[in-house]
C-alpha positions as CSV (number, residue, x, y, z in Angstrom):
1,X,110.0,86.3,124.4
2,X,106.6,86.4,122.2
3,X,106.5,85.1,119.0
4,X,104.1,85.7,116.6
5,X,102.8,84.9,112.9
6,X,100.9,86.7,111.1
7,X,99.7,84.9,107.5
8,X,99.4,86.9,104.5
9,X,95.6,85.6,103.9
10,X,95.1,87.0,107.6
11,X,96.0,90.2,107.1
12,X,93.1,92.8,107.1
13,X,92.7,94.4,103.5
14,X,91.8,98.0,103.6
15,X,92.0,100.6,99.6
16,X,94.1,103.1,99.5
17,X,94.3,105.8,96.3
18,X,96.6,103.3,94.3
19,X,94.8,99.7,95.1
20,X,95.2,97.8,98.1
21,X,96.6,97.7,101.2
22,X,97.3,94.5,103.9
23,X,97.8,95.3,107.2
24,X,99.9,92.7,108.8
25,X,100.7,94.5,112.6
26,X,100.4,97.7,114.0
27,X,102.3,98.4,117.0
28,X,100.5,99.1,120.0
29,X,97.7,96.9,119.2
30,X,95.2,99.6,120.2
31,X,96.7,102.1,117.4
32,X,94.6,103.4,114.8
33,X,96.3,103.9,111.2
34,X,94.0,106.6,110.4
35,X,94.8,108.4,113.8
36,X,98.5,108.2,113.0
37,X,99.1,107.0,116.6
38,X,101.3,104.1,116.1
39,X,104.8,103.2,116.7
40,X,104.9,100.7,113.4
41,X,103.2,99.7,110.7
42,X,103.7,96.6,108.6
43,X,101.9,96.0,105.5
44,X,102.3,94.5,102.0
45,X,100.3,96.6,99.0
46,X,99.2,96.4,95.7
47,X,100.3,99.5,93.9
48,X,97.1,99.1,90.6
49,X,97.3,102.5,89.3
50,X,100.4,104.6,87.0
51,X,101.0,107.0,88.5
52,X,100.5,106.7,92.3
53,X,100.5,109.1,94.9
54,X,101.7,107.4,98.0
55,X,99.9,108.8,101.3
56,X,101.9,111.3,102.9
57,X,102.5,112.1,106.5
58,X,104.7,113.8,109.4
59,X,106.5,111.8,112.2
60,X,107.3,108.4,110.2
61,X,110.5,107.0,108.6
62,X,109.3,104.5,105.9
63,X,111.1,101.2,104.4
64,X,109.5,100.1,100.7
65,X,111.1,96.7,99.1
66,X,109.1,95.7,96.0
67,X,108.2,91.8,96.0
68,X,107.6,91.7,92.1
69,X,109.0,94.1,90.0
70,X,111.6,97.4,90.2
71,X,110.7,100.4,91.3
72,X,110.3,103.5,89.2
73,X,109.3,106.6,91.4
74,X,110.1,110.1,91.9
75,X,111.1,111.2,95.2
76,X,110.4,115.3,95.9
77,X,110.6,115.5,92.3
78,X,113.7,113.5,91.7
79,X,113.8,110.3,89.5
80,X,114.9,107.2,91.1
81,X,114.8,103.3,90.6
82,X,115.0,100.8,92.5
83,X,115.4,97.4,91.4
84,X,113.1,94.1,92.8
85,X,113.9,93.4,96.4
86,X,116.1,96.9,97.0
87,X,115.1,98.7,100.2
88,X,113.8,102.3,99.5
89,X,114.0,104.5,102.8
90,X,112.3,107.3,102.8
91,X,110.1,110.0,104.9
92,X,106.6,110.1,105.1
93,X,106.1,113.4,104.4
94,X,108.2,112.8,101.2
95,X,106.3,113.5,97.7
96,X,106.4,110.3,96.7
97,X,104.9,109.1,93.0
98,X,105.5,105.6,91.4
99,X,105.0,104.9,88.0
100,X,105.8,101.1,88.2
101,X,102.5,98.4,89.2
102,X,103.3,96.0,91.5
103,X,103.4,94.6,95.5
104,X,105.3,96.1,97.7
105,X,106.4,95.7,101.7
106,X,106.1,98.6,103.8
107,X,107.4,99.7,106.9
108,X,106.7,102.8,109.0
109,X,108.3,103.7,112.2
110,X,107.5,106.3,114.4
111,X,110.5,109.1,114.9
112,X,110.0,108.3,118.3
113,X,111.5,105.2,117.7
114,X,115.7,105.6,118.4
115,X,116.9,102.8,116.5
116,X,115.4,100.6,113.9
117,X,117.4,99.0,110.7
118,X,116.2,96.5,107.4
119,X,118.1,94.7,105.5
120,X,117.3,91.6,103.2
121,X,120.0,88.3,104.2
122,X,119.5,84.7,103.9
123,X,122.9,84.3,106.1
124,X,122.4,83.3,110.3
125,X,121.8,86.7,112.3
126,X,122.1,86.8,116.3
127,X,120.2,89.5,118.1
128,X,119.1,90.8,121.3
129,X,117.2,93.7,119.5
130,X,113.7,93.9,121.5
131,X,111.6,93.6,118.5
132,X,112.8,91.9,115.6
133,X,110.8,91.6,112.3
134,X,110.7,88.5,109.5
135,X,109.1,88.7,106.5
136,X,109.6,86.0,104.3
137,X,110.3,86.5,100.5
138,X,109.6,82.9,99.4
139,X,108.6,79.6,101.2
140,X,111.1,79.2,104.2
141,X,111.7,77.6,107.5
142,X,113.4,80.5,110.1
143,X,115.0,78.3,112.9
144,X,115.1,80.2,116.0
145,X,116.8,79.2,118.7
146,X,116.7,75.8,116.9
147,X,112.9,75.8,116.5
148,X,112.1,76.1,113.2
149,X,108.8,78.0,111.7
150,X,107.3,77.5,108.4
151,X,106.8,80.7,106.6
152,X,104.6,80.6,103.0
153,X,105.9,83.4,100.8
154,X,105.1,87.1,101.9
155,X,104.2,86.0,105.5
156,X,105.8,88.2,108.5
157,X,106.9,86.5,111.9
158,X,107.9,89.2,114.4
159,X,109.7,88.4,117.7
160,X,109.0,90.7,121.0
161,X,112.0,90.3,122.9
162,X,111.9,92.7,126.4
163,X,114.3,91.0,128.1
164,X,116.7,91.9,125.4
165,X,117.7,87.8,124.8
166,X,120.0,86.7,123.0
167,X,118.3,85.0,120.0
168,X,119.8,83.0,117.0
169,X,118.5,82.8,113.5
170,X,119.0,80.7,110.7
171,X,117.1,81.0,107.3
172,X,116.3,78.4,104.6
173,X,115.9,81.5,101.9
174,X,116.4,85.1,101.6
175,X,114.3,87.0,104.3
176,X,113.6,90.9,105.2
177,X,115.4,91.0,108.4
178,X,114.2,94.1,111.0
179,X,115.3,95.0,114.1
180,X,113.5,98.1,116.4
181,X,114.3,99.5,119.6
182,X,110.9,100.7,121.3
């Protein structure tokens, strides 16, 4: 089992059309974003401009939670809100325009991928899901297995778990809880 942290103030900033984007993980490391050749993508961004045009693109299921505000977009056309901390799940080649500024989390996963699943809890989870993703909504300490990590908010601690262990978590504070099959 690998676990890993990756720091908001580590991830790598990159613009996209509506302000900024932070690239926490892409998944395999030697993906390219821009060459659409990656499994998953997790990222936090800073939507500056009303309205926004989110990037569209085939072969990817996105999740969308906004960290600071609700969501007002449109959705091919059709009006939709969502409020602060409510998972949006869409496809990327969706027409997507939001006319709400703000930061959101984003996660795309590859159609190749047969199972994946988010959800937002603050209750223990036990898994054996072979990757499991934990981004953390405010300061909080995720125990797992009984060792605890210290998460600042917005932070994302993922778990690679190939030999399909069992693992147990416990959270201080609500958490984005993801589990993916790959």
């Amino acid at each position: 089992m690998n676990i890993s942290l990756f720091p908001k103030k580590d991830s790598a900033v990159s613009i996209w059309s509506g302000g900024l984007t932070y690239e926490y993980m892409i998944y395999p490391k030697t993906a390219n974003y821009a060459d659409r050749d990656f499994i998953f993508r997790i990222s936090s961004a800073t939507i500056e401009q009303e309205p926004s045009i989110f990037t569209r693109f085939k072969g990817y299921h996105r999740y969308l939670v906004m960290l600071d505000n609700s969501l007002h977009v449109e959705v091919n056309k059709e009006k939709k809100l969502y409020e602060k901390y409510e998972i949006m799940e869409f496809n990327s080649d969706d027409e997507v325009t939001s006319y709400t500024k703000g930061i959101d989390f984003n996660w795309m996963v590859s159609e190749k991928a047969s199972h994946h699943k988010l959800k937002i809890t603050s209750s223990n989870q036990n898994s054996n899901a072979p990757l499991v993703i934990l981004f953390s909504l405010h300061a909080t300490v995720i125990k797992i297995n009984e060792k605890p990590y210290v998460l600042h908010p917005y932070d994302l601690l993922v778990i690679e778990n190939e030999k399909r262990e069992d693992i147990l978590l416990h959270f201080s504070n609500e958490c984005l809880f993801g589990i993916l099959d790959i």
